[in-house]
VEXDREN-2710 file (C-alpha; in Angstrom, 1 decimal):
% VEXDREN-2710
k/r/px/py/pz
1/UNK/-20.2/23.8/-54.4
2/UNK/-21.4/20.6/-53.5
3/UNK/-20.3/18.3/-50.5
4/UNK/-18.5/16.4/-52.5
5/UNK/-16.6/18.9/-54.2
6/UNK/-15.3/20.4/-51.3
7/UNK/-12.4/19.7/-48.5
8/UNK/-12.1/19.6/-45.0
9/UNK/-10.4/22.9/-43.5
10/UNK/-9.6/22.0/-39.9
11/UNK/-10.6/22.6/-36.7
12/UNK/-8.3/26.0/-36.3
13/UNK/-10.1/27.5/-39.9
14/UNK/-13.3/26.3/-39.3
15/UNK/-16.1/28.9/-38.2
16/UNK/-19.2/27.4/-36.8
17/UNK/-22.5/28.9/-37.7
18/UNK/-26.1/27.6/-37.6
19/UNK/-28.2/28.3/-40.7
20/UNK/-30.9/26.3/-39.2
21/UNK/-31.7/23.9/-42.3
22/UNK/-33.5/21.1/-40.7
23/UNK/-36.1/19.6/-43.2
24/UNK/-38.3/18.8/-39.8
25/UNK/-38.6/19.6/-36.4
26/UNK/-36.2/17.0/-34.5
27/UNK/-35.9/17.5/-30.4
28/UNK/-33.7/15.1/-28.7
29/UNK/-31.7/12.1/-28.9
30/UNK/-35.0/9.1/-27.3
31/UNK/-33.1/5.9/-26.9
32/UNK/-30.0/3.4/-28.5
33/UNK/-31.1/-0.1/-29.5
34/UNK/-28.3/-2.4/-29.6
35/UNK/-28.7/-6.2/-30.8
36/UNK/-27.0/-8.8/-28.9
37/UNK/-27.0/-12.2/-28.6
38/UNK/-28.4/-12.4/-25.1
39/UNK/-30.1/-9.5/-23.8
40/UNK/-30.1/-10.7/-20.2
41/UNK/-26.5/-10.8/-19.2
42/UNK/-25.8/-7.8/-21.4
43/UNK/-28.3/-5.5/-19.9
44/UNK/-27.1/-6.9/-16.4
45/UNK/-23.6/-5.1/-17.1
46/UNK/-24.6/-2.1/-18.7
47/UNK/-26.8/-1.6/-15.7
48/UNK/-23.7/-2.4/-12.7
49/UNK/-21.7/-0.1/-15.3
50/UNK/-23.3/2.9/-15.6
51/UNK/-26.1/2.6/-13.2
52/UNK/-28.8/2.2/-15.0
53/UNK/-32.4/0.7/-14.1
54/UNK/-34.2/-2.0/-15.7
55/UNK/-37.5/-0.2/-16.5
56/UNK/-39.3/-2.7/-19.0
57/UNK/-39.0/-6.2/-20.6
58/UNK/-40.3/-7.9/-23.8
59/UNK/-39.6/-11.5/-23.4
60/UNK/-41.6/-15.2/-23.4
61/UNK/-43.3/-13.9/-19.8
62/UNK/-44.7/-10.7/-22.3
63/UNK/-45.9/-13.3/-25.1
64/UNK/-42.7/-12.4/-27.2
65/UNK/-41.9/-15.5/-28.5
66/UNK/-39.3/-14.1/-31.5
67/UNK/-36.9/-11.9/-29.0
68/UNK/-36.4/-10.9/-25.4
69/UNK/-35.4/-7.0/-24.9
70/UNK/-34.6/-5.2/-21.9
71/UNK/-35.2/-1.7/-21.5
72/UNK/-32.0/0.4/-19.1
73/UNK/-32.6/4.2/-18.2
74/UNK/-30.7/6.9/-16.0
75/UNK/-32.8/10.6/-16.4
76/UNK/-33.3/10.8/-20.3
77/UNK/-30.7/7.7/-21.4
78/UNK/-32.4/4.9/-22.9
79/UNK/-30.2/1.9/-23.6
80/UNK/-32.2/-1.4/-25.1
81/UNK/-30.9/-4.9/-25.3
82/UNK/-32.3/-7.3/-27.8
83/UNK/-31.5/-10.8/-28.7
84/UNK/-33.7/-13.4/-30.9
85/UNK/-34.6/-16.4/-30.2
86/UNK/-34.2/-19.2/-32.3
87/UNK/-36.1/-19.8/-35.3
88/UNK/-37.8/-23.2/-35.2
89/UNK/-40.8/-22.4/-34.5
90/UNK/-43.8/-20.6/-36.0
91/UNK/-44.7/-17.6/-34.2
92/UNK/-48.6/-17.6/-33.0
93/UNK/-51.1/-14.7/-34.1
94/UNK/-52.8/-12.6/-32.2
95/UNK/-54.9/-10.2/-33.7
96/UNK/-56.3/-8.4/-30.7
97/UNK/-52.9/-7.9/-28.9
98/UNK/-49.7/-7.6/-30.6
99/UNK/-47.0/-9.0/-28.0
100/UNK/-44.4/-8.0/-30.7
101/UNK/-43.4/-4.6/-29.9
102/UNK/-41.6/-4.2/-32.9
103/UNK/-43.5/-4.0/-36.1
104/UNK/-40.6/-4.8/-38.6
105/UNK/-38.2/-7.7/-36.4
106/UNK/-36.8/-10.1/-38.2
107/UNK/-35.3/-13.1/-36.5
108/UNK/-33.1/-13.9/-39.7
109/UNK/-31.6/-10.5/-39.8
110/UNK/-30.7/-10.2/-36.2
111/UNK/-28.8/-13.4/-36.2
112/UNK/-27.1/-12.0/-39.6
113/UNK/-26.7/-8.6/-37.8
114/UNK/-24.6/-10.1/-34.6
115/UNK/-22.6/-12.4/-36.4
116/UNK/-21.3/-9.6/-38.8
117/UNK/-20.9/-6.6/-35.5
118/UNK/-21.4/-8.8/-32.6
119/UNK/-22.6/-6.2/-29.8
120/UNK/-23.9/-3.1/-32.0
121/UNK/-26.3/-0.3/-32.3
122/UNK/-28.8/-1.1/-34.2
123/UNK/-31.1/1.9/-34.5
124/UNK/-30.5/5.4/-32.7
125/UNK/-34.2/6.4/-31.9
126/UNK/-34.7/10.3/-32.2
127/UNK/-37.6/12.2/-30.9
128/UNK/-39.3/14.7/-33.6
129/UNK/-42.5/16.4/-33.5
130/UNK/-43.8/13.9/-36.5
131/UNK/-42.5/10.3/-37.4
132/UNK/-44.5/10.3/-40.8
133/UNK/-43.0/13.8/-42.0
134/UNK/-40.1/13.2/-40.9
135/UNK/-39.7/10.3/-42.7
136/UNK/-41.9/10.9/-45.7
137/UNK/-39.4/14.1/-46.2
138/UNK/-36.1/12.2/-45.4
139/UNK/-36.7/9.7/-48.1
140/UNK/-38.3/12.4/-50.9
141/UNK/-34.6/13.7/-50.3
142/UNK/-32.9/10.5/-50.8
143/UNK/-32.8/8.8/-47.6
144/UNK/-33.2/5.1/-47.6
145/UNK/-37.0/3.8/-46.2
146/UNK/-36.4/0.9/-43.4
147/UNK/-40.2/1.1/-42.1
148/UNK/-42.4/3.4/-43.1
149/UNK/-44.6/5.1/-40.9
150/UNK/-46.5/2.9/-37.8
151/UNK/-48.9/3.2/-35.5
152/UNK/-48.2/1.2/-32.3
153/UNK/-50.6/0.7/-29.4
154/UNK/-50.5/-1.0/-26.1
155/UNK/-53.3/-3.3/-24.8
156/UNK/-55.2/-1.0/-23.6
157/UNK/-55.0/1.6/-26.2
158/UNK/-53.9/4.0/-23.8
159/UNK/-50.3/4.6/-24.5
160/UNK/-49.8/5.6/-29.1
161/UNK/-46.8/6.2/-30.7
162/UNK/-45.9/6.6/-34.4
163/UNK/-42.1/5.4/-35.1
164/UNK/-40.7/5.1/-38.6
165/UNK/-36.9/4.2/-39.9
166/UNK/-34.7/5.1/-42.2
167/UNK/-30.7/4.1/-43.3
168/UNK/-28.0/5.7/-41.5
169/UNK/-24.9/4.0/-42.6
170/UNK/-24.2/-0.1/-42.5
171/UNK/-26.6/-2.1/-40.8
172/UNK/-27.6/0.9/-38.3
173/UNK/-30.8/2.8/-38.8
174/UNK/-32.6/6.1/-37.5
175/UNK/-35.7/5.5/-35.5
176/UNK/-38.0/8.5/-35.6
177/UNK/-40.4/8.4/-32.6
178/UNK/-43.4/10.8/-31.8
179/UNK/-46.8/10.6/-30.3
180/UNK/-48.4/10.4/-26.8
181/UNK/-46.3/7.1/-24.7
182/UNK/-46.7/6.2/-21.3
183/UNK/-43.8/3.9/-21.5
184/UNK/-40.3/3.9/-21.5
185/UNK/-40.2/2.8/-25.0
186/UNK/-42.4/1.1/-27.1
187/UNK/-46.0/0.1/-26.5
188/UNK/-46.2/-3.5/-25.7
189/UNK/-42.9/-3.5/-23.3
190/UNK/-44.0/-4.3/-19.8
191/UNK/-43.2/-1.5/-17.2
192/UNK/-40.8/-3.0/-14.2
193/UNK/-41.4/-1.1/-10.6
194/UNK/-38.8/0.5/-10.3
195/UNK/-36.3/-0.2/-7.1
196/UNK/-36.0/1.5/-4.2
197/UNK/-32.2/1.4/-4.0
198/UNK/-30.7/4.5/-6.0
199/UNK/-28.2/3.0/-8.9
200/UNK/-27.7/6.6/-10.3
201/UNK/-24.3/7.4/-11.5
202/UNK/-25.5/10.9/-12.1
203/UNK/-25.9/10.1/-16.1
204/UNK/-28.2/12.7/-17.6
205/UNK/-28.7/12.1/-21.7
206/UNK/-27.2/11.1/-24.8
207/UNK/-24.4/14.2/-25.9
208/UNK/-23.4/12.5/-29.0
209/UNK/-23.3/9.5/-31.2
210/UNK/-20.5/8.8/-33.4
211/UNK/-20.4/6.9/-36.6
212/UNK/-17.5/5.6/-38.5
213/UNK/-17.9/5.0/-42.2
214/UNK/-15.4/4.3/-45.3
215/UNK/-16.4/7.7/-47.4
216/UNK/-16.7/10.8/-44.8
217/UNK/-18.0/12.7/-47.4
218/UNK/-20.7/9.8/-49.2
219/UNK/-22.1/9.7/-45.6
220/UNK/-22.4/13.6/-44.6
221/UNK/-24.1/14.1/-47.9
222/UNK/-26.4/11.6/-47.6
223/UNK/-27.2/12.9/-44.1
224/UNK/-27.1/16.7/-44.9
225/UNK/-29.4/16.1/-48.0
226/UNK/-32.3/13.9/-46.6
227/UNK/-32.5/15.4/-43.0
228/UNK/-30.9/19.2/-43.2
229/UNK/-28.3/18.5/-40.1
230/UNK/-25.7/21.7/-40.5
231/UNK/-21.8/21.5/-39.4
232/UNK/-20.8/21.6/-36.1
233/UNK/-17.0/21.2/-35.9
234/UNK/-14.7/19.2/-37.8
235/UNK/-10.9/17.8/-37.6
236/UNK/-8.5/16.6/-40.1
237/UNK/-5.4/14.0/-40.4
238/UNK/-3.4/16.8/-39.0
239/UNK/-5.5/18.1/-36.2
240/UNK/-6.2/14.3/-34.8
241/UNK/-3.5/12.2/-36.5
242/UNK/-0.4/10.7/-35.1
243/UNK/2.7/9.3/-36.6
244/UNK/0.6/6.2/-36.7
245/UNK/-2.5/6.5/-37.9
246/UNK/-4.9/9.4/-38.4
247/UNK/-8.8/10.3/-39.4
248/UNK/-11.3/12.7/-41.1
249/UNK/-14.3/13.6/-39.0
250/UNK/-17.3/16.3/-39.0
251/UNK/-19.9/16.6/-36.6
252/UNK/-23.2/16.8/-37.8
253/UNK/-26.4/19.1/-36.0
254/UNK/-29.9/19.4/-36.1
255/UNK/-31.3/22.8/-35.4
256/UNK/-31.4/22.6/-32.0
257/UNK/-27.8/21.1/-31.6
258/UNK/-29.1/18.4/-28.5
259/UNK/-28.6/15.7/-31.9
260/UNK/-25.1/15.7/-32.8
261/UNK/-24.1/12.9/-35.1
262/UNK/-19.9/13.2/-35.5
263/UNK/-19.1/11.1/-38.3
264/UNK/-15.0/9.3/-39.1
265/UNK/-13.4/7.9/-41.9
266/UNK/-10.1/6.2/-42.3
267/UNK/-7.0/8.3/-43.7
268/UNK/-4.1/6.2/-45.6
269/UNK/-0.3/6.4/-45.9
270/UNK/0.7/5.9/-42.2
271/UNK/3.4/4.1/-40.1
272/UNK/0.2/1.7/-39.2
273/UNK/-3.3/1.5/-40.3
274/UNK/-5.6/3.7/-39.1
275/UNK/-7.6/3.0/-36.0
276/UNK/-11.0/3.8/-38.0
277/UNK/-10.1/1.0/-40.1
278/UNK/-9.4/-1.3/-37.7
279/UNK/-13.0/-0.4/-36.6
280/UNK/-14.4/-1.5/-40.0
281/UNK/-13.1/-4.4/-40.7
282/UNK/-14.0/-5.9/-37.1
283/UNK/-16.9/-4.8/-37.4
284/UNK/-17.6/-5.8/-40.9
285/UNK/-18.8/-2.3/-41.9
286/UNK/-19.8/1.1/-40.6
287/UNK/-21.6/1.6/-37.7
288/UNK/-21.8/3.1/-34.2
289/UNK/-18.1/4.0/-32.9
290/UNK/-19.2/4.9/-29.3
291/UNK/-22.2/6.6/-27.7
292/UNK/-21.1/10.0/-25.6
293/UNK/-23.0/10.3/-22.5
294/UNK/-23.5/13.3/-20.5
295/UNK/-23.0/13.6/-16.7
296/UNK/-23.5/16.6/-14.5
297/UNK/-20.4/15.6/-11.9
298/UNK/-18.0/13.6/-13.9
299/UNK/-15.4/13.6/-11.2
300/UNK/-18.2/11.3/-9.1
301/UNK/-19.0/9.0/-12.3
302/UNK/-15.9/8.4/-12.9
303/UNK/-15.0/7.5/-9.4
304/UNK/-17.7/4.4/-8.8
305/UNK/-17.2/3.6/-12.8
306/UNK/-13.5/2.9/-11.8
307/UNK/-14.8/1.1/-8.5
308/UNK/-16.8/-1.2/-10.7
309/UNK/-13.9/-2.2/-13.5
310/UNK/-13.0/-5.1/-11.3
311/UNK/-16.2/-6.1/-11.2
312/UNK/-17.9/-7.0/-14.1
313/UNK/-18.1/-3.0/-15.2
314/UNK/-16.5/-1.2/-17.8
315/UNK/-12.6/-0.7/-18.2
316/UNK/-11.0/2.8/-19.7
317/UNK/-8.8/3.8/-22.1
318/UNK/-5.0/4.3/-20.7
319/UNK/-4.1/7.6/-19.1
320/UNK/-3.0/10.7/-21.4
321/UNK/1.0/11.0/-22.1
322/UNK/3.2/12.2/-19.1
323/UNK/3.4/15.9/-20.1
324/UNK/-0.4/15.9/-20.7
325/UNK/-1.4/17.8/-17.0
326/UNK/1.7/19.8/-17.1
327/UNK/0.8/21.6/-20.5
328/UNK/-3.0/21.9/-19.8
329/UNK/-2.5/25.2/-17.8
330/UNK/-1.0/26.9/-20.4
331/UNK/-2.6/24.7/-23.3
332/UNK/-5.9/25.7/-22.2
333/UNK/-4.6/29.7/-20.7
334/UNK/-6.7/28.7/-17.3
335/UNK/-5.0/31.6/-15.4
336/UNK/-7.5/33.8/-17.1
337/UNK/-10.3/32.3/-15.6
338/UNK/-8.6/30.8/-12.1
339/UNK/-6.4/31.5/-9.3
340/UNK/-3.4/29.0/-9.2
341/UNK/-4.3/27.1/-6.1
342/UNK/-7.7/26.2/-7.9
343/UNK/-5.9/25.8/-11.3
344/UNK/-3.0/23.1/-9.1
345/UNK/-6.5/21.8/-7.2
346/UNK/-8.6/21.2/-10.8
347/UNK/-5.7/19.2/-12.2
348/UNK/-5.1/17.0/-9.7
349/UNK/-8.3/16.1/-9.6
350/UNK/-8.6/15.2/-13.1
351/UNK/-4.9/13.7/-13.1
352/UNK/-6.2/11.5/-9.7
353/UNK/-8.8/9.8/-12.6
354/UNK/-7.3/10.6/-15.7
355/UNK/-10.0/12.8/-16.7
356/UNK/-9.1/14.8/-20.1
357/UNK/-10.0/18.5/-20.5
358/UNK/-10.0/20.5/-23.4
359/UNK/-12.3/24.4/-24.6
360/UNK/-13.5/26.4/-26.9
361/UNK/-14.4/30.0/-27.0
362/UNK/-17.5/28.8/-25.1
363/UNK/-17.0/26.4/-22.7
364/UNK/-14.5/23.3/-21.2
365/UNK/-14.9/20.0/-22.0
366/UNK/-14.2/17.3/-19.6
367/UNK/-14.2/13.7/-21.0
368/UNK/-13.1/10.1/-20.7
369/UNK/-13.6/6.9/-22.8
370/UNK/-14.0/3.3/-22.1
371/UNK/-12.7/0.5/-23.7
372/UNK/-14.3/-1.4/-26.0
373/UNK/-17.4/-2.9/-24.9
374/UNK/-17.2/-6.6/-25.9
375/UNK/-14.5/-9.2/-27.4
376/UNK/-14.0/-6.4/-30.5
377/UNK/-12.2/-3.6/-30.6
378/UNK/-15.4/-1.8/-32.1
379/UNK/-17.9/0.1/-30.3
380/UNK/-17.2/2.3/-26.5
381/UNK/-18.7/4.7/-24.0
382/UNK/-17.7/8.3/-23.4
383/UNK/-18.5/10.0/-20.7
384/UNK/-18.3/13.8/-20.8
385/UNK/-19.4/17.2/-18.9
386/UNK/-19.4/20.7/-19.9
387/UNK/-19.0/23.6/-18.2
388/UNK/-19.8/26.9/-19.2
389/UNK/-22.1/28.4/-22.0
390/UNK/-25.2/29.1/-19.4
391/UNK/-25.2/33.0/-19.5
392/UNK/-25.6/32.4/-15.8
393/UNK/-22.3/32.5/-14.0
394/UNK/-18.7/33.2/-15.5
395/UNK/-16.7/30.3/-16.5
396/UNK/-14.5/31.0/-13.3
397/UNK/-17.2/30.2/-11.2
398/UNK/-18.5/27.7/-12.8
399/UNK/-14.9/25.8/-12.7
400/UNK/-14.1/27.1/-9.3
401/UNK/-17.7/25.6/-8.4
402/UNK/-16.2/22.3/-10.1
403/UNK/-13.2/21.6/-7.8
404/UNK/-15.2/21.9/-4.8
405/UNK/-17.8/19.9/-5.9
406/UNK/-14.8/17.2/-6.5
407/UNK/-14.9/16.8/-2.8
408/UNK/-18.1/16.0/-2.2
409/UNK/-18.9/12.2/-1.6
410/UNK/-22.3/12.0/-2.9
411/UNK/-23.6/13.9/-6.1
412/UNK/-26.5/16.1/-4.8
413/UNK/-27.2/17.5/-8.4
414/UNK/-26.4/14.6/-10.4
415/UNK/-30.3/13.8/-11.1
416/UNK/-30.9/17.9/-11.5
417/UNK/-32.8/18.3/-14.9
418/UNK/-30.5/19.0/-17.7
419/UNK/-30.8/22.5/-19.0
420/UNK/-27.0/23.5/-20.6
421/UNK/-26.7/24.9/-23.8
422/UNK/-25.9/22.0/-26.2
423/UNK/-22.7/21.4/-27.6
424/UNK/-21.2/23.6/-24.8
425/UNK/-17.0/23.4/-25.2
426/UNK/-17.7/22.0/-28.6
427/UNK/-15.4/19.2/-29.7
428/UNK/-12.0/19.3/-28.3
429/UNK/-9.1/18.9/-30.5
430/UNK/-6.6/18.0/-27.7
431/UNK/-9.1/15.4/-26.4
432/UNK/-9.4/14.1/-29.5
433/UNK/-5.7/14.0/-29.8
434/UNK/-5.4/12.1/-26.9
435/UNK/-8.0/9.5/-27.1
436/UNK/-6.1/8.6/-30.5
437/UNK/-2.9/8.3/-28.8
438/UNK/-4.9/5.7/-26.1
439/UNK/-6.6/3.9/-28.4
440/UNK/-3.6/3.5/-30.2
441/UNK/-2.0/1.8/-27.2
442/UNK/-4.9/0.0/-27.1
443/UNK/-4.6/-2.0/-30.1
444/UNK/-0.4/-2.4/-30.3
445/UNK/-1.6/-5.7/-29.9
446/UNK/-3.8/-5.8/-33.3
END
């Protein structure tokens, strides 16, 4: 049966299973390039937000005369920031030294690009063993070619990387990136010293990236087809959906599950429309719905993200319904894996920062999302932890090990190196539940 042919079963009939069917070896999630219209200021937010460090520039001071792009990371998060210049001018050659790290830009489509989505992902760069297979392969099996295979070098030759790109879904593409790089992200960026003052937030990688899309199952094909990603988890209209407004989604994996690409569609017939619509017509398309990012201590992220809302950071979704921390204990059967002071201590915790928590047969979840990032109500942040799924301790330690880290005023293992299971708690449907009901609080106002 083909992916077409077939429906969605829901998250309660769904049985997860990995037949390992990537066409190529993909590793991990390498950075998120959004467009802008000034990379500057932008970066400047996203970097009092979420703590991340300016690590590398490509501007007028660099000999970049068509853009200027700034280069944000925390541990293994890459954000990039680029906005073009304007177009009068003719662009000087250089054939010894190319000051234009990427090999493809195009001044005309940018501006096109941020009128139509405004702030937006443009390309989610993923780190595979080969950029030439792995694009020669995705496009023999239907994948649209964006660049084909290049070789990039610094000045000095030292630092080579191969990148290539192909379609995702609207204006966003995949970046595959491999080779031997010194840098933080392309050849020809130049490297910032890094500060001495510690902006960590404790923000390890990249969990997810989630796209939304008019045809959920025109977008999973094309996908499953060209790059082999298996299913992961998937919800329908009646796991998700309100009396308001509702969605299809599945989550998409590579072999080694550290790439998981959840992807939404709109359902029809509601009380209002739905919120994935809303999405698509603000944003003039599909595209990036909001990057999930990873945190080892998401009681302490939270707490300084929530510091820094009043102040040029990032703003979050309204808290869960009333009854939401009263029917978590049983909801989520935590008296099987706590006493009841820790359960009464782990709640108000959460409830103090309106942290939601969901599991599977593996692992919790612990999440919260932002608001939208700019003047649309289009693309957000999530920031999420799991606990569990280790083989080390039992999930009772592990969450009685949680509330007492919740008292801790710094975050002595924020910066640890990442070594979870991925994909750890899976999905949530209750989360999932909830961030609808926020979102659609959000936009009464729409």
């Amino acid at each position: 049966m083909s992916i077409k042919e077939r429906k969605l079963v829901g998250y309660n009939n769904f049985i997860r299973s990995n037949p390992n069917s990537d066409k190529f070896e993909m590793i991990k999630f390498h950075s998120i390039e959004y467009y802008c219209s000034d990379s500057l200021n932008f970066s400047s937010r996203f970097s009092f937000g979420l703590g991340l460090k300016k690590v590398a520039i490509s501007d007028l001071s660099t000999g970049n005369n068509l853009y200027s792009s700034v280069v944000l990371k925390s541990n293994d998060v890459t954000f990039v920031f680029t906005a073009p210049y304007h177009m009068n001018h003719e662009v000087e050659k250089n054939n010894e030294i190319n000051s234009i790290p990427h090999p493809n830009y195009s001044q005309e489509f940018a501006f096109e690009f941020i009128k139509n989505h405004g702030l937006a992902v443009r390309a989610v760069g993923i780190l595979v063993k080969d950029a030439k297979i792995a694009h020669d392969i995705s496009v023999s099996n239907g994948a649209i070619s964006v660049l084909p295979p290049t070789e990039l070098y610094d000045e000095k030759k030292s630092s080579v990387m191969l990148i290539s790109e192909i379609k995702l879904y609207g204006d966003t593409v995949i970046r595959w990136i491999s080779g031997n790089s010194n840098c933080n992200f392309l050849p020809n960026y130049k490297e910032l010293s890094t500060s001495e003052v510690n902006l960590s937030l404790g923000l390890l990688r990249v969990d997810h990236i989630v796209g939304n899309v008019p045809n959920l199952f025109d977008a999973v094909d094309y996908l499953m087809n060209a790059i082999g990603f298996h299913e992961f988890s998937e919800f329908t209209a009646e796991d998700i959906g309100t009396i308001d407004s509702g969605l299809n989604s599945m989550v998409l994996a590579s072999n080694n599950e550290m790439i998981l690409l959840p992807v939404n569609e709109p359902t029809f017939g509601t009380r209002r429309k739905s919120q994935i619509q809303t999405y698509l017509e603000y944003n003039n398309g599909p595209g990036v719905q909001h990057i999930a990012i990873k945190t080892e201590n998401i009681l302490i992220t939270i707490a300084e993200m929530r510091k820094r809302s009043s102040y040029g950071g990032f703003e979050f979704m309204p808290s869960p319904s009333p009854d939401y921390y009263n029917k978590i204990k049983e909801r989520l059967e935590l008296d099987k894996y706590m006493e009841p002071d820790h359960i009464s201590e782990l709640l108000e915790l959460l409830k103090a920062l309106s942290i939601l928590i969901d599991r599977d047969d593996q692992g919790i979840l612990l999440q919260l999302f932002t608001k939208p990032l700019g003047d649309r109500p289009t693309i957000f942040i999530e920031i999420i932890q799991r606990i569990g799924c280790d083989g080390v301790v039992t999930l009772f330690d592990e969450l009685k090990n949680f509330v007492t880290m919740g008292h801790s005023s710094t975050c002595s293992t924020c910066d640890s190196l990442d070594t979870q299971k991925a994909g750890c708690g899976g999905f949530g449907k209750g989360n999932f539940s909830e961030l609808f009901k926020s979102i659609e609080v959000e936009f009464e106002k729409l």
